[in-house]
N, C-alpha and C positions, 0 to 999 in steps of 0.2 A: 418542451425545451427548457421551461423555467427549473425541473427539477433536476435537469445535467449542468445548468449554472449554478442551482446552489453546489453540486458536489462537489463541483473545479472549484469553486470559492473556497468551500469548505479545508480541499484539500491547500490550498492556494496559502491560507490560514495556517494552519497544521505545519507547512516548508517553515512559512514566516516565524513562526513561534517558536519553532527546532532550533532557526538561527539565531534567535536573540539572545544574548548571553544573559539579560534579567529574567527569560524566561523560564518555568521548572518542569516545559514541555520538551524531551527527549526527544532524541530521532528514533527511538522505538515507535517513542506516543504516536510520530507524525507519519511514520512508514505505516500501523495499523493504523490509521484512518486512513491513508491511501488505500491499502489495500479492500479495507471496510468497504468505501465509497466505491470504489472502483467495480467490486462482486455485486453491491446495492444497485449499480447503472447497468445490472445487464452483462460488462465485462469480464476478463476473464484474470486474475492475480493470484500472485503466487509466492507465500513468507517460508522462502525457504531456509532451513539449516542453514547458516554461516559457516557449520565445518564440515559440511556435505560436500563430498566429490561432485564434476561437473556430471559425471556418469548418474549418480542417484540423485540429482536434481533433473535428468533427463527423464528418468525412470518415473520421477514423483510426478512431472509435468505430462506423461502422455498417456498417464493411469488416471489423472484428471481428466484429460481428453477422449478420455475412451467413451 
């Protein structure tokens, strides 16, 4: 249990830091440590193209699943 707490923290961190305007942490930076943390717990995430049709972000997600 202690190592799914540090990761929600972790990512929990990672939002906060995205939001801070003093900060020089990106919402790139904070979306891959989601993602990171997220695959590291077992879970299942997914950093897809931004100019990917919904069709080949379907296609990318079920060829992971396979």
């Amino acid at each position: 249990m202690f190592r799914q707490e540090a990761s929600e923290l972790k990512q929990q961190g990672a939002i906060a830091a995205a939001r801070d305007p003093n900060s020089t942490v990106t919402a790139t930076d904070a979306e891959r440590t989601l993602v990171e943390q997220t695959k590291a717990a077992g879970g299942v995430a997914f950093n897809f193209n931004p100019n990917a049709t919904p069709e080949e972000k379907a296609a990318e997600a079920r060829a992971v699943s396979l």
